[in-house]
C-alpha positions in Angstrom: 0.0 0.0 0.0 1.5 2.9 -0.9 1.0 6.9 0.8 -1.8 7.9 -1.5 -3.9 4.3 -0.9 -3.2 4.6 3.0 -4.4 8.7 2.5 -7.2 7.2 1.0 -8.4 4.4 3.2 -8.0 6.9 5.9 -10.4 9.3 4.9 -12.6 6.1 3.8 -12.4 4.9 7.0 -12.6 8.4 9.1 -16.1 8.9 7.0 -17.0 5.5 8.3 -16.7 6.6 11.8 -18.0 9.8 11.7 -21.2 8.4 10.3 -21.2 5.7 13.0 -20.4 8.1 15.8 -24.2 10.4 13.9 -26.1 7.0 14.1 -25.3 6.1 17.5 -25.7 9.7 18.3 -29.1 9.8 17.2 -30.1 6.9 18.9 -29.1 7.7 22.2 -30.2 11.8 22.2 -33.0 11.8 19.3 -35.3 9.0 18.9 -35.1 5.0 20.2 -36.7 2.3 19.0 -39.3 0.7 21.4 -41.8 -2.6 21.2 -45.2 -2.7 22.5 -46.1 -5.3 24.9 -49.3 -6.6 25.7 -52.6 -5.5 24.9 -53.2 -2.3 26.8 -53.1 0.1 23.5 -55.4 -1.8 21.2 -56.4 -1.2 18.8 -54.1 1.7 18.0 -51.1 0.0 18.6 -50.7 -4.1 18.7 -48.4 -6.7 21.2 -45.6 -6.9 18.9 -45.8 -3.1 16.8 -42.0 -1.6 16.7 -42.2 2.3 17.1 -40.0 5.0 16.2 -40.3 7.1 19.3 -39.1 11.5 19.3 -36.6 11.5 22.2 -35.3 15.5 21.4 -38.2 17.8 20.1 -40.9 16.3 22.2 -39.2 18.5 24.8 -39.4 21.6 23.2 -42.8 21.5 22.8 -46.0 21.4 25.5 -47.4 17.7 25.8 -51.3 17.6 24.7 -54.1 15.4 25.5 -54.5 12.0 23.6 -50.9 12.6 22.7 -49.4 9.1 23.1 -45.8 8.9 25.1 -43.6 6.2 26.2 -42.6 6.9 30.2 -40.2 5.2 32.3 -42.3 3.1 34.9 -40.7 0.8 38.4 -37.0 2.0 37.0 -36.5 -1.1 34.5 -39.1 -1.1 31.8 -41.4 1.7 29.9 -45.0 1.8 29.1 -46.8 3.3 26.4 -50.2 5.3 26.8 -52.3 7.9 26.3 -52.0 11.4 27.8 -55.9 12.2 29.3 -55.5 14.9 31.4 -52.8 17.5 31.8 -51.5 20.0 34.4 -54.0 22.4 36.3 -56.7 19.6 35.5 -59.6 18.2 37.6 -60.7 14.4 35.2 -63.3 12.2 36.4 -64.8 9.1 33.9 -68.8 8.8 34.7 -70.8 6.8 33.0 -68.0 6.2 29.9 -68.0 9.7 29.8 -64.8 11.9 30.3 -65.0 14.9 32.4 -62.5 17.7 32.3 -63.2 20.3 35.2 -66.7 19.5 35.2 -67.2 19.8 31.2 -67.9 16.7 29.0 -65.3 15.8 26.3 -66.0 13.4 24.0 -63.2 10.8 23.4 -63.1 10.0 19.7 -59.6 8.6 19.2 -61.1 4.9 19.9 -64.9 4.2 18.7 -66.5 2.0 21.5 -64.5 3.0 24.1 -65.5 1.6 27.5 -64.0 3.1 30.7 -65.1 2.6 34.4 -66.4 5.2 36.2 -63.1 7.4 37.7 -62.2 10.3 39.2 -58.7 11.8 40.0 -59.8 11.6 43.6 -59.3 8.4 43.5 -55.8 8.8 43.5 -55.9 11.5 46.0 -56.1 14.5 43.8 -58.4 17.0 43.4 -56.7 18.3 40.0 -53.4 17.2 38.5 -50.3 19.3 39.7 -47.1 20.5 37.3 -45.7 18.8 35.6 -48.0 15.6 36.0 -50.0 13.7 33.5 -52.8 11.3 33.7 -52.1 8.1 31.3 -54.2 5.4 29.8 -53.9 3.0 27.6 -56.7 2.8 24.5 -57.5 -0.7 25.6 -59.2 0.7 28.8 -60.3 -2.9 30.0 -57.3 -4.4 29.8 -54.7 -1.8 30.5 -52.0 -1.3 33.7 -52.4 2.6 33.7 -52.7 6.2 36.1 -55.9 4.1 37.5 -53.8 1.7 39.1 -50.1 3.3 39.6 -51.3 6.8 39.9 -50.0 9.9 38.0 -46.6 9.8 36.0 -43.8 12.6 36.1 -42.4 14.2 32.8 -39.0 13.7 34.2 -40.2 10.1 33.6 -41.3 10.5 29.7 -38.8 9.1 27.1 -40.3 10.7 24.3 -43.8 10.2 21.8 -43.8 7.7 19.4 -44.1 9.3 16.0 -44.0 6.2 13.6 -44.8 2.4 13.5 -41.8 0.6 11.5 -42.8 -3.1 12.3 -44.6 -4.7 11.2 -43.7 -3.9 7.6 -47.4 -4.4 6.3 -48.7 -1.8 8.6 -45.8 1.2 8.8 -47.6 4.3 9.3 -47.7 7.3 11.6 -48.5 6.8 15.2 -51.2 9.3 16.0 
């Protein structure tokens, strides 16, 4: 190998590395891959979906109701759901209806949605302080959610999964 084949395979190789050292950087500070598990988002999401999930510009941006989010939940696994009620709220379920400070809202991300009657109370609330968010999952029957583990933290919140990438058949845009 002579010096212009070595200058070469240098600058080959330092291109290599640079885009290696972008990928990985992306992946830890800008968006992860997650996998749902179980059934606690159906029918938006399935056991099994892969997700793209917005780790950066999530946070640069206020969270809104039925926005879906992955969180950090018991320090070694995540959770997907749904965001239902936000800061400064008061959110009671009566009679599969949703109640936001007192006002009925009607739910239309899932048709046929059943939820038990529920009220922030319940978890000792009387509206939802900073930075909190109520969470449930779109499978309200079957779902591990702010019912039974209380309100989640945004300092817990990975980021909000954008778009499903797995499987191939059904990639699309998480909404």
């Amino acid at each position: 190998m002579d010096l212009r084949e070595l200058k070469e395979f240098t600058i080959d190789a330092f291109k290599y590395l640079v885009t290696i050292a972008i990928v990985i950087l992306v992946f830890i500070y800008v968006c992860a891959l997650q996998q749902v598990i179980g059934p606690s988002m159906k029918p938006t999401l399935n056991n099994g979906d892969i997700l793209l999930t917005d780790k950066l510009f999530y946070k640069l941006r206020d969270l809104k109701r039925n926005e879906i989010i992955t969180f950090n939940f018991e320090d070694e696994k995540y959770l997907i759901k749904r965001i239902i009620g936000l800061p400064g709220e008061s959110i009671m379920y009566k009679n599969n209806f949703l109640y936001i400070d007192g006002v009925v809202h009607t739910e239309k991300i899932v048709p046929d949605l059943i939820t038990d009657d529920f009220s922030l109370e319940d978890l000792g609330y009387e509206v939802i302080p900073k930075d909190m968010y109520l969470v449930l999952g779109d499978n309200r029957e079957d779902s591990m959610d702010s019912r039974m583990f209380g309100l989640i933290s945004k300092k817990d919140i990975i980021g909000s999964p954008f778009i499903r990438i797995w499987p191939i058949g059904d990639i699309s845009l998480v909404d």
